[in-house]
C-alpha positions, 0 to 999 in steps of 0.5 A: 196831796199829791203836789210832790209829783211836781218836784224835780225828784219825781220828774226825774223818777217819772221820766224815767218811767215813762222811757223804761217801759216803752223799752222794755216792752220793745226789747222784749218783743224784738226778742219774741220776734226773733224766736218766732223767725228761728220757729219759722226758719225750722219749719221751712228747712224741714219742709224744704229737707221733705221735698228735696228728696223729691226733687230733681238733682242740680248741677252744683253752679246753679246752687252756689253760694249755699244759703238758707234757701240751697243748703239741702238741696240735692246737687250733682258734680262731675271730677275726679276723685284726689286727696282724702280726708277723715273726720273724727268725732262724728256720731251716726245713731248714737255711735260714734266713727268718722267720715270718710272725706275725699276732694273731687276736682271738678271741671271747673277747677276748684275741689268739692269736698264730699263725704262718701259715707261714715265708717264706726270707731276710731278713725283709721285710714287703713279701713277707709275705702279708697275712691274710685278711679276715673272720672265719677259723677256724684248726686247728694245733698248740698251743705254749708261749710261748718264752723268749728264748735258749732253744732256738735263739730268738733274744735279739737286741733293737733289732729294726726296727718289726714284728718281735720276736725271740720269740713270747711274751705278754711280747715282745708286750705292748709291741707290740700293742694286745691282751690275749693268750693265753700260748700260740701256734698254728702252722698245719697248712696254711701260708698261701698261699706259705708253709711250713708250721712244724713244731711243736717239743717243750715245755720240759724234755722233749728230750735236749738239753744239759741232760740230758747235763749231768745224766749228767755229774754222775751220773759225777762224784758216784760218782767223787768217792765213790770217791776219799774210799775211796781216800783212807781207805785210803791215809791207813790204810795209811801210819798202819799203816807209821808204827805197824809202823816205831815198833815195830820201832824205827825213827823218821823223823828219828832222829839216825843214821839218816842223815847230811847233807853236811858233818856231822863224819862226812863232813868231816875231823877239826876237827885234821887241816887245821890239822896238814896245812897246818902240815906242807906248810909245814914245809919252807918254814920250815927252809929260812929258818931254814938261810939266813944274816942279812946 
């Protein structure tokens, strides 16, 4: 009965199969994989953002480049305060303002942008503090670049004189006059009326959408594998009734075994309307016969 799972029709169903599943499977641990890196990558950032608070400021070239491992370190630089920036659109405890970002050109030559506080409201560089004079040293929380539409940072360009929309080396470039550092600073201690602004985790490392996307994929992998089994065994079982009914005789489409509306078997035989109207007319004749010609 089940000799039809030799035929080429169902080797090339089996092998099919037999290569789905396995990748199904693996696809949707991957994806698994991956959530379960970005759960983990959550926990080490805010462990690594509760004992940076702890720790001892240091010098901004033993943390340079920022990666996952630097990004909310605490770091101090050493310059002079130059050109200042603001940045619109920020939100701080569900209000919204700006930063008040200002370029400190440090001893080594480069500009490190740092963010000295957060001021509510639209942005208005006549209600931004000016920068001290003179040679400052600064202490805050180092922070990678940030890329436009992510993570809540704005996109929004045709921004008026002084304010970018993101605080990175690629939207400063064309703005300041300074070589700059790939990375920012963020205050421990805002300026003088200012906010302070809380550092944020790196790239890749919050339970953000993202990785919610990535368990999505795990559930949709593992249910596309187990509908190719239910497909298998379905496609199985109607072969196997298919060989069962051969076997008892019975074939679909077998002359006899069903009859359609208006086939000879339903209708009257091809005489019997003809001798019908013929007798229902007979009558009608005998009586003209029986009528005199005038």
């Amino acid at each position: 009965m089940y000799r039809f799972l030799l035929t080429p029709r169902w080797w090339g169903i089996n092998v099919f199969v037999l290569l789905a599943i396995p990748f199904c499977v693996f696809m949707g641990s991957w994806q698994l994989s991956r959530f379960e890196a970005r759960v983990d990558d959550h926990r080490s950032a805010k462990e690594q953002a509760e004992s940076a608070r702890t720790q001892a400021a240091r010098p901004l070239a033993e943390l340079l480049p920022v990666d996952k491992s630097t990004s909310g370190r605490r770091t101090t630089a050493t310059g002079l305060y130059g050109k200042q920036l603001l940045v619109p659109d920020r939100q701080l405890d569900g209000r919204d303002g700006y930063y008040v970002l200002t370029l400190l050109r440090t001893d080594g030559g480069k500009a490190l942008p740092v963010v000295r506080g957060w001021l509510p409201g639209d942005a208005d560089s006549a209600k931004a503090p000016k920068p001290p004079a003179g040679q400052v040293t600064v202490t805050g929380t180092l922070q990678a670049s940030e890329t436009p539409g992510d993570n809540g940072v704005s996109a929004r360009g045709g921004l008026p004189a002084g304010q970018t929309s993101a605080i990175s080396a690629a939207s400063l470039v064309n703005l300041v006059p300074y070589d700059l550092y790939d990375a920012w600073v963020t205050l421990d201690t805002a300026d003088s009326g200012m906010t302070a602004v809380p550092a944020t985790a790196a790239a890749d490392t919050g339970l953000d959408l993202k990785a919610f996307q990535n368990l999505g994929y795990t559930g949709e992998w593992f249910v596309f594998a187990g509908f190719v089994v239910f497909m298998w065994f379905r496609l199985l079982r109607r072969e196997v009734e298919f060989a069962r009914d051969a076997e008892l005789g019975i074939l679909p489409g077998e002359p006899g075994e069903s009859e359609e509306p208006g086939e000879p078997g339903e209708s009257e035989e091809p005489g019997e309307s003809g001798a019908g109207s013929a007798g229902r007319h007979e009558p009608r004749a005998q009586e003209d016969a029986s009528t005199p010609v005038r």
